[in-house]
N, CA, C, O and CB atoms as a CASP TS submission, in Angstrom:
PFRMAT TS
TARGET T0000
AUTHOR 0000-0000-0000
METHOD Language model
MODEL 1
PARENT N/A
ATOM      1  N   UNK     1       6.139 -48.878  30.299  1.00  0.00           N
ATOM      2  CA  UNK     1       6.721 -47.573  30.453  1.00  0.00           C
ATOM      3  C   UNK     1       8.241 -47.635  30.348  1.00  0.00           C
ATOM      4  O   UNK     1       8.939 -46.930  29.620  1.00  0.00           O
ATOM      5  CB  UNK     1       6.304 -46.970  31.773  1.00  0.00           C
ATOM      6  N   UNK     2       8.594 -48.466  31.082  1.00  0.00           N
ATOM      7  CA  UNK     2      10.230 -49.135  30.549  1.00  0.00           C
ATOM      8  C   UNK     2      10.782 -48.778  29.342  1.00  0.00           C
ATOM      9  O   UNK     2      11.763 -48.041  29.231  1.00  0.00           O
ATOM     10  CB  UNK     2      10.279 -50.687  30.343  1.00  0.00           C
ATOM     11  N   UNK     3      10.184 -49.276  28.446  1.00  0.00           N
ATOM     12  CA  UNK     3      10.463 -49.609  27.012  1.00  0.00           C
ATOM     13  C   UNK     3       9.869 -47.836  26.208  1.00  0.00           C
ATOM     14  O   UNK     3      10.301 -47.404  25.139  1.00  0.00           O
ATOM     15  CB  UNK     3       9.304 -51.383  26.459  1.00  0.00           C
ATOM     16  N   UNK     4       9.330 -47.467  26.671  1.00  0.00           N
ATOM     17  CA  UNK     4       8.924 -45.704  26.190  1.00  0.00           C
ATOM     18  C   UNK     4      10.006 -45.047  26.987  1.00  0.00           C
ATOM     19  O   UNK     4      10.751 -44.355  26.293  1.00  0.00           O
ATOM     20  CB  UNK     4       7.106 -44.942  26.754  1.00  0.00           C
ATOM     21  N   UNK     5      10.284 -45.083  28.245  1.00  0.00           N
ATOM     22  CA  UNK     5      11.439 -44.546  28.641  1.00  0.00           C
ATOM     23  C   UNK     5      12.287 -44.526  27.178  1.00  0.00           C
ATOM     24  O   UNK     5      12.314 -43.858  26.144  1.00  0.00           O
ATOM     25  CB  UNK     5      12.098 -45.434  29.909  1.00  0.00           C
ATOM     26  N   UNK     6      13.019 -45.795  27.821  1.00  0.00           N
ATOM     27  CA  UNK     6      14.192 -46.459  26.861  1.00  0.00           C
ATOM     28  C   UNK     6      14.121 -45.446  25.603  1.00  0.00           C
ATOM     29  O   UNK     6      15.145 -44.778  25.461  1.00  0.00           O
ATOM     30  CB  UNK     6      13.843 -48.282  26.330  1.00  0.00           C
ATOM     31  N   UNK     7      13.056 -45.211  24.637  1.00  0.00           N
ATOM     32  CA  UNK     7      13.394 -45.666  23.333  1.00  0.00           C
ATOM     33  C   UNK     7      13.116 -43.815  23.210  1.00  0.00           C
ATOM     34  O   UNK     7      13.527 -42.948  22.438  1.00  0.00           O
ATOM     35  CB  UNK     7      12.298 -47.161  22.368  1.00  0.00           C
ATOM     36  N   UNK     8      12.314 -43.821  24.271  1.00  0.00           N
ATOM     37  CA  UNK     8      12.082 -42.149  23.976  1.00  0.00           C
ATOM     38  C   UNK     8      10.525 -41.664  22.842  1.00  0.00           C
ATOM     39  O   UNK     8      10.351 -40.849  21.936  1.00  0.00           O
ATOM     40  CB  UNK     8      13.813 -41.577  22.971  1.00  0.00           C
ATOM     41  N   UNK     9       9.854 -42.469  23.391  1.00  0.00           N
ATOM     42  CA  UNK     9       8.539 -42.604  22.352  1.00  0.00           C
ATOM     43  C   UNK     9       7.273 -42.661  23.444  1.00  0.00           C
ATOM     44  O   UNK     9       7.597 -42.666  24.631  1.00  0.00           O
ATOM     45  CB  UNK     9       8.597 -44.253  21.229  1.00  0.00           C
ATOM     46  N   UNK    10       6.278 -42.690  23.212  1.00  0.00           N
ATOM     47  CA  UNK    10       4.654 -42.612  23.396  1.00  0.00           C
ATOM     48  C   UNK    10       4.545 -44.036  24.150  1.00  0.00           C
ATOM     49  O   UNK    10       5.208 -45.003  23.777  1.00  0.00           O
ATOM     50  CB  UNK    10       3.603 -42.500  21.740  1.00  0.00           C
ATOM     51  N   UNK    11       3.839 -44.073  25.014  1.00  0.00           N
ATOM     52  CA  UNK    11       3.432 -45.013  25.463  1.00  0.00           C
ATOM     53  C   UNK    11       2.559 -46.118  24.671  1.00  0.00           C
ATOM     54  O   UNK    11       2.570 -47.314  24.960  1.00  0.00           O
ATOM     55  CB  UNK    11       2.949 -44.532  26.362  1.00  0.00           C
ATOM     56  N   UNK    12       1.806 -45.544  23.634  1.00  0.00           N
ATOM     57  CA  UNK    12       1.659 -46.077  22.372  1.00  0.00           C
ATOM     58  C   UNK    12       2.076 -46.686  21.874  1.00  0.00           C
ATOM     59  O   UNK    12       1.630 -47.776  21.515  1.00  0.00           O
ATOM     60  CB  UNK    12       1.643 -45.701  21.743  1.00  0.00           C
ATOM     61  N   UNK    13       3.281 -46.143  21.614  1.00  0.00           N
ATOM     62  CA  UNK    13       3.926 -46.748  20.367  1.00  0.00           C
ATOM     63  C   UNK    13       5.121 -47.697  21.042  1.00  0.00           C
ATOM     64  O   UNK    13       5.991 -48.321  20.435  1.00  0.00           O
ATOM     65  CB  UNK    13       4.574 -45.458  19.230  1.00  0.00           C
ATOM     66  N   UNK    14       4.974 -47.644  21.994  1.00  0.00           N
ATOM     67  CA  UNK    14       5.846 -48.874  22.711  1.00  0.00           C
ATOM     68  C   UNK    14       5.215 -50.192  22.619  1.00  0.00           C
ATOM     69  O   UNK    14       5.427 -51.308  22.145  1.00  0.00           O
ATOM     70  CB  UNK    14       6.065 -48.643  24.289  1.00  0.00           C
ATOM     71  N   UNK    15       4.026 -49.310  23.539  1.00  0.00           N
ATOM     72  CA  UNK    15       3.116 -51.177  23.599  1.00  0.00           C
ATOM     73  C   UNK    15       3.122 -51.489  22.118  1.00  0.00           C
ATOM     74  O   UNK    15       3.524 -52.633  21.909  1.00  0.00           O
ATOM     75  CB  UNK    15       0.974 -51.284  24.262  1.00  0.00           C
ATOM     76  N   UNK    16       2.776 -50.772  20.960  1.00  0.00           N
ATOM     77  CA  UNK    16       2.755 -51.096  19.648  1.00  0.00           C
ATOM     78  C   UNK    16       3.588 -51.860  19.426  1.00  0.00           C
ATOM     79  O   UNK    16       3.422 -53.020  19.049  1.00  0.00           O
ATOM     80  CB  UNK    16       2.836 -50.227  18.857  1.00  0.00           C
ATOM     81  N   UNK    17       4.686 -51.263  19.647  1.00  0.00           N
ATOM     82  CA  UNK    17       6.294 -52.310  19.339  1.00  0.00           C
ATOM     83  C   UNK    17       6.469 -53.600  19.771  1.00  0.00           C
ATOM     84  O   UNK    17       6.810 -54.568  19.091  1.00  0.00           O
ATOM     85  CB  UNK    17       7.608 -51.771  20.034  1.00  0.00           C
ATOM     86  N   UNK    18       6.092 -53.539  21.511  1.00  0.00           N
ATOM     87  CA  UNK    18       5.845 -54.583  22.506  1.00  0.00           C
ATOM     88  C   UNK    18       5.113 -55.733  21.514  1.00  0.00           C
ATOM     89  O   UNK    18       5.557 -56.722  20.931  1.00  0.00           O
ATOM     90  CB  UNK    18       4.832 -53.988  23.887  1.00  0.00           C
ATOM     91  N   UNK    19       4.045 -55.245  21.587  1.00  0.00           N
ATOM     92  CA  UNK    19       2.900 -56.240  20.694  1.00  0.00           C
ATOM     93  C   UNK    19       3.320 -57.029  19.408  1.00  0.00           C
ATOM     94  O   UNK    19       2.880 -58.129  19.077  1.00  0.00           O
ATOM     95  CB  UNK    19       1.689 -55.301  20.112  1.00  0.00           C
ATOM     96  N   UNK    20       4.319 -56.220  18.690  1.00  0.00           N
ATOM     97  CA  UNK    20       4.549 -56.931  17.290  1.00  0.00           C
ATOM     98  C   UNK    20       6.253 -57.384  17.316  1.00  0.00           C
ATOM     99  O   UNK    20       7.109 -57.216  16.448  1.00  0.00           O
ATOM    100  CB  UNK    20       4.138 -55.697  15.835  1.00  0.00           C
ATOM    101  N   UNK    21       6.342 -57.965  18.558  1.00  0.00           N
ATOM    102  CA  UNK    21       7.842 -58.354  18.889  1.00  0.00           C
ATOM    103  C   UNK    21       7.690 -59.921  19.651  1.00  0.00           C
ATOM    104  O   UNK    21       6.999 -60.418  20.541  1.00  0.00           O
ATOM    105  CB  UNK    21       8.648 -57.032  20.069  1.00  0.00           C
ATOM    106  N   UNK    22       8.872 -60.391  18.641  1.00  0.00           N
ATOM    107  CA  UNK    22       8.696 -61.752  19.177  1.00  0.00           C
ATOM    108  C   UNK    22       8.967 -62.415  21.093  1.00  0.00           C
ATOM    109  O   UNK    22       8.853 -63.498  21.665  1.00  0.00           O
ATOM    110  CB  UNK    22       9.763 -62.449  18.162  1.00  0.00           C
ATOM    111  N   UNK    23       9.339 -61.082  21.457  1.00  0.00           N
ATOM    112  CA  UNK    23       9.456 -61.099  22.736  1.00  0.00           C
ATOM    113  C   UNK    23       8.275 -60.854  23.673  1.00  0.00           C
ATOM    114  O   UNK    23       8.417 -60.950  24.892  1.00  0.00           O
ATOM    115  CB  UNK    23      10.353 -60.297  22.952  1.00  0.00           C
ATOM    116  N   UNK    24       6.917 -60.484  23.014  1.00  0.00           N
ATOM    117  CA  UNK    24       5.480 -60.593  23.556  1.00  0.00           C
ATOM    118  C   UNK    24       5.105 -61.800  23.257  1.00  0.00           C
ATOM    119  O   UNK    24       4.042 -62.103  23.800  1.00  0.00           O
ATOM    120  CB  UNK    24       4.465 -59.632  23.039  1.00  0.00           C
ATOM    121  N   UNK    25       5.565 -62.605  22.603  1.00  0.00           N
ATOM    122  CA  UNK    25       5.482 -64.200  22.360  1.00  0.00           C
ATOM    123  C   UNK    25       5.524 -64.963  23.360  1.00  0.00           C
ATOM    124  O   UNK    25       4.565 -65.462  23.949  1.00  0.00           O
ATOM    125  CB  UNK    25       6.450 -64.735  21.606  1.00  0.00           C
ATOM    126  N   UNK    26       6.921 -65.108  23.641  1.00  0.00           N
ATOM    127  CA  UNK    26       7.475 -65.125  24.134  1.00  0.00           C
ATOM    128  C   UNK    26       7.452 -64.782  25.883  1.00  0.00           C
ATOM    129  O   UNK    26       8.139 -65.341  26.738  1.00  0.00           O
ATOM    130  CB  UNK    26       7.918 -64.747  23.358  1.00  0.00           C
ATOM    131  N   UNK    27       6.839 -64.124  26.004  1.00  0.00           N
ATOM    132  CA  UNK    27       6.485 -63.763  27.349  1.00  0.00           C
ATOM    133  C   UNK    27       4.927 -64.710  27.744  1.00  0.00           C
ATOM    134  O   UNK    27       4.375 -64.754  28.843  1.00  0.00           O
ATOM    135  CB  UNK    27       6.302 -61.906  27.376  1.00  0.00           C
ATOM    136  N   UNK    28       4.598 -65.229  26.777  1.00  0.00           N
ATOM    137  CA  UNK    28       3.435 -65.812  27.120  1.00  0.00           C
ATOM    138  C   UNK    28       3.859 -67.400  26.936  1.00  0.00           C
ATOM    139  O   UNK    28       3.128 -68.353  26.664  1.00  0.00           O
ATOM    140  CB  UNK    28       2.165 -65.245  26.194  1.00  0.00           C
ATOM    141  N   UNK    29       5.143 -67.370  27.153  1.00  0.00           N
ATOM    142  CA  UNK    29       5.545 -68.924  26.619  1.00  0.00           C
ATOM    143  C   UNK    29       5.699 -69.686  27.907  1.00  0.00           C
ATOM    144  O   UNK    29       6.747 -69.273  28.404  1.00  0.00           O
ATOM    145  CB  UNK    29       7.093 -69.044  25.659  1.00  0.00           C
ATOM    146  N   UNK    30       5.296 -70.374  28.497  1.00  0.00           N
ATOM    147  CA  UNK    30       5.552 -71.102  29.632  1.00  0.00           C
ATOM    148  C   UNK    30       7.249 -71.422  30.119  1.00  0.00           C
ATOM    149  O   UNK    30       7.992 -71.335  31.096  1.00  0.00           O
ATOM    150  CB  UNK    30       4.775 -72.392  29.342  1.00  0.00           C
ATOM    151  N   UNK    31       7.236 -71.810  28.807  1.00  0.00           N
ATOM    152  CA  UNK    31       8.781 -73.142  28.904  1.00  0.00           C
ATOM    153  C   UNK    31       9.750 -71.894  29.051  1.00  0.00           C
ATOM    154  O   UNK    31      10.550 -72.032  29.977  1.00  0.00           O
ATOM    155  CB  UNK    31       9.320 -74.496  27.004  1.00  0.00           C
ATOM    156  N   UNK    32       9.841 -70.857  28.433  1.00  0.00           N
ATOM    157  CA  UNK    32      10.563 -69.786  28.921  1.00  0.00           C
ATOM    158  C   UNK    32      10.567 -68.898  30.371  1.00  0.00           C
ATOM    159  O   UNK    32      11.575 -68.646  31.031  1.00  0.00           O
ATOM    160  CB  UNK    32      10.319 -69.050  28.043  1.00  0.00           C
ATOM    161  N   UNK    33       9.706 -68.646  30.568  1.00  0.00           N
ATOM    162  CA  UNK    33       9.581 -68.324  31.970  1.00  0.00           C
ATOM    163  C   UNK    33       9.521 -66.914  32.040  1.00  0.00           C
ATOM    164  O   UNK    33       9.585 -66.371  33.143  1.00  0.00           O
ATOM    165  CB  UNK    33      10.681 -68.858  32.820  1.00  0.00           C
ATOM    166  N   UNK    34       9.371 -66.048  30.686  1.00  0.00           N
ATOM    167  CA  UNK    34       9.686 -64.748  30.713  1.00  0.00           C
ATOM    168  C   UNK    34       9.491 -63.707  31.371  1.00  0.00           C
ATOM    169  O   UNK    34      10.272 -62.795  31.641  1.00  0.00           O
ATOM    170  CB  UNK    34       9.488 -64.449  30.034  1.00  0.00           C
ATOM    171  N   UNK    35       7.872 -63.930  31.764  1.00  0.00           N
ATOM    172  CA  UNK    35       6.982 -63.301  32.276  1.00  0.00           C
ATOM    173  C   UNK    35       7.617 -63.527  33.936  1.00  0.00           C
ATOM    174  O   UNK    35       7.006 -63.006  34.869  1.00  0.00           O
ATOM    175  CB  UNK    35       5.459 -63.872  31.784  1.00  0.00           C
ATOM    176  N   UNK    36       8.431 -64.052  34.099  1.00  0.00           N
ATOM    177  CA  UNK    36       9.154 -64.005  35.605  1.00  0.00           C
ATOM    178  C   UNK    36      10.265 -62.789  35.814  1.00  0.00           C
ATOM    179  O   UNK    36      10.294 -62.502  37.011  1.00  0.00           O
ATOM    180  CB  UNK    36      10.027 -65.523  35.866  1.00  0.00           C
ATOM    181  N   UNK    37      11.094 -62.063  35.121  1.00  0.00           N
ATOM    182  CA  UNK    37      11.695 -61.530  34.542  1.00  0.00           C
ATOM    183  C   UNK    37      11.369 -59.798  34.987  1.00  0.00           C
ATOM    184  O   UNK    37      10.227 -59.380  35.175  1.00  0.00           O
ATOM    185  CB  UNK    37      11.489 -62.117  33.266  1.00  0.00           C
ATOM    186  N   UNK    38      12.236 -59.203  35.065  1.00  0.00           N
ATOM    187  CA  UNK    38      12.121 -57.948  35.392  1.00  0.00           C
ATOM    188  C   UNK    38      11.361 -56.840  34.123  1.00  0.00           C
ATOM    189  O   UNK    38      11.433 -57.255  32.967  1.00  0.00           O
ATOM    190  CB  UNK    38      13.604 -57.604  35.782  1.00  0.00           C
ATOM    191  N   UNK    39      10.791 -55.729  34.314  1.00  0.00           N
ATOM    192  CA  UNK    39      10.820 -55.022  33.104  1.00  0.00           C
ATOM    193  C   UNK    39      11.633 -54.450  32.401  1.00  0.00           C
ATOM    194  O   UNK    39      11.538 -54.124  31.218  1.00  0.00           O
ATOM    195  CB  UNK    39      10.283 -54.368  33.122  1.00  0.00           C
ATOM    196  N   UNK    40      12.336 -54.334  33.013  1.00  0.00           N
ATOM    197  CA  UNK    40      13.580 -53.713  32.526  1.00  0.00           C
ATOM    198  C   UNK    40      14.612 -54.873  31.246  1.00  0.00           C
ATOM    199  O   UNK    40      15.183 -54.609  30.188  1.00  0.00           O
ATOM    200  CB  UNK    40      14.523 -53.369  34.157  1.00  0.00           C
ATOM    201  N   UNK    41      14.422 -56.263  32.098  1.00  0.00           N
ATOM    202  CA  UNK    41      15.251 -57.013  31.380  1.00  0.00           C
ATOM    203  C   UNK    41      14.578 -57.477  30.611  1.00  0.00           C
ATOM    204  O   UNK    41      15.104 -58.320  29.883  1.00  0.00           O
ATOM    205  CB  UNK    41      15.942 -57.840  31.908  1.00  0.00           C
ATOM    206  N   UNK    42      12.957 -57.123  30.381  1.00  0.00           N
ATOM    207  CA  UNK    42      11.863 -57.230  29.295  1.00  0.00           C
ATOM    208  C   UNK    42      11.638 -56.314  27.700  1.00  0.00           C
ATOM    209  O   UNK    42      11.067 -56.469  26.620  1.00  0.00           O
ATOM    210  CB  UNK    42      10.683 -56.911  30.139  1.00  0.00           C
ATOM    211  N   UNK    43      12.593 -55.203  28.479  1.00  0.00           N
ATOM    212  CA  UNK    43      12.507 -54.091  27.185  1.00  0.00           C
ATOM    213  C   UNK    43      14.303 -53.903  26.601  1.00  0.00           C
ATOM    214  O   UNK    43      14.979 -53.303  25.766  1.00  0.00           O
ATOM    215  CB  UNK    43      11.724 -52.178  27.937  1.00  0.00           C
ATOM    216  N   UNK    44      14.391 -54.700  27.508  1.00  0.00           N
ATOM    217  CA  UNK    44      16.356 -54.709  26.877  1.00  0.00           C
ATOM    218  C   UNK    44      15.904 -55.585  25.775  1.00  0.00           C
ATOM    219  O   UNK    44      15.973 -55.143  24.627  1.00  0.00           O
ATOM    220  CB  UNK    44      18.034 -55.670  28.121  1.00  0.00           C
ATOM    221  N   UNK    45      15.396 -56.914  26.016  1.00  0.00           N
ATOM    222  CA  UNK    45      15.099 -58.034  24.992  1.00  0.00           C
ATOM    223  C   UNK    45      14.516 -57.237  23.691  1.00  0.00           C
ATOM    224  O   UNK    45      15.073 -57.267  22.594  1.00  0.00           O
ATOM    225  CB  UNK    45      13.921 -59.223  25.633  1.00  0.00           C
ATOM    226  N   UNK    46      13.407 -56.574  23.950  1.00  0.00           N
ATOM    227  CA  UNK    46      12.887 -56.351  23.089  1.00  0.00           C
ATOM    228  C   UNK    46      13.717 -55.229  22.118  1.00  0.00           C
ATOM    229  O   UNK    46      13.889 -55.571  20.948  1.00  0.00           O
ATOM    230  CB  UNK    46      11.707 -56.120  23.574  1.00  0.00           C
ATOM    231  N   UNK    47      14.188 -54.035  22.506  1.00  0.00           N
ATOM    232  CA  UNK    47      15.631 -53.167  21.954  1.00  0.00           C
ATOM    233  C   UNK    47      16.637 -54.348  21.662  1.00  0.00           C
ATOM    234  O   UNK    47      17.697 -54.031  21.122  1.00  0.00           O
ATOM    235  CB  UNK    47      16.435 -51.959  23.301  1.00  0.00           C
ATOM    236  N   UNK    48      16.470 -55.353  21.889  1.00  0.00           N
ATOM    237  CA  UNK    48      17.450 -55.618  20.816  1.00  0.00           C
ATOM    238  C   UNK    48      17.474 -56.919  20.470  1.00  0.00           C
ATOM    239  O   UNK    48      18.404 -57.713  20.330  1.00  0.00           O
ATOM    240  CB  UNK    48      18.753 -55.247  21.133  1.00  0.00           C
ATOM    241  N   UNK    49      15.827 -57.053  20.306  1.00  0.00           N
ATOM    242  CA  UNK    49      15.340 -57.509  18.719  1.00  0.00           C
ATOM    243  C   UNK    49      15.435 -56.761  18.144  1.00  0.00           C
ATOM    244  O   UNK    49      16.495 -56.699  17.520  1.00  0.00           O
ATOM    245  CB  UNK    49      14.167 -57.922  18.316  1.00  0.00           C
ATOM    246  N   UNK    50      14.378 -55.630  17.933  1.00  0.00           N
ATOM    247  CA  UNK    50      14.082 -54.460  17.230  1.00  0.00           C
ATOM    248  C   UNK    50      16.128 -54.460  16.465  1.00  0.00           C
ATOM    249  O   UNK    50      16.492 -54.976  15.409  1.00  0.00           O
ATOM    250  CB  UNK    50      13.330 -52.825  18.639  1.00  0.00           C
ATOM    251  N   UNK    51      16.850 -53.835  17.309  1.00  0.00           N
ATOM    252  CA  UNK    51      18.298 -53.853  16.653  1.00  0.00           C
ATOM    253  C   UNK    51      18.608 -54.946  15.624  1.00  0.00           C
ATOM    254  O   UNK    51      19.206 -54.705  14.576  1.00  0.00           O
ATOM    255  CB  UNK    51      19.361 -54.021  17.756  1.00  0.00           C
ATOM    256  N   UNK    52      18.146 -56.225  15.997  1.00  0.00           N
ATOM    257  CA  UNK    52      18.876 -57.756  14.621  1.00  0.00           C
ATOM    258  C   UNK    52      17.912 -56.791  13.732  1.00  0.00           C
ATOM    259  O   UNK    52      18.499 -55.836  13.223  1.00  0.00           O
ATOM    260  CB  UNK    52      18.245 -60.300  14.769  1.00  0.00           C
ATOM    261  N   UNK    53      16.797 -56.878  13.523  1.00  0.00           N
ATOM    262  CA  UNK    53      15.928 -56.632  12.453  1.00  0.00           C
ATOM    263  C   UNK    53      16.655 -55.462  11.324  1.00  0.00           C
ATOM    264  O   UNK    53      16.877 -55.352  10.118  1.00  0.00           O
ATOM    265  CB  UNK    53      14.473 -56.101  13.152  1.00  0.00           C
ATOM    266  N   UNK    54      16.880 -54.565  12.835  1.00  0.00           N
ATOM    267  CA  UNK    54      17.110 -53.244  11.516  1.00  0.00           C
ATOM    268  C   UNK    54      18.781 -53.378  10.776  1.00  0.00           C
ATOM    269  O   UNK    54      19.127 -52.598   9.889  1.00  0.00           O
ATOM    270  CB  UNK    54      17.011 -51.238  12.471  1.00  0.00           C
TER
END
């Protein structure tokens, strides 16, 4: 919900985003620890991947 806040979109289409971002990877990565991490500082990451890309 973080990340639909943020971006101003569907709860849908967040997790959509969520899902095809190397930061859902990433969150399942041990050695990173991501999944320790706030949501907030979960959907910043991901806004700005999404940003290098575009």
């Amino acid at each position: 919900m973080a990340l639909a806040n943020r971006l101003n979109v569907s709860p849908e289409r967040a997790l959509k985003l969520f899902y095809e971002s190397e930061t859902c990877d990433e969150l399942h990565n041990p050695e990173t620890m991501l999944y320790t991490f706030s949501d907030n500082y979960i959907a910043d990451e991901v806004i700005a991947e999404k940003r290098m890309i575009s």
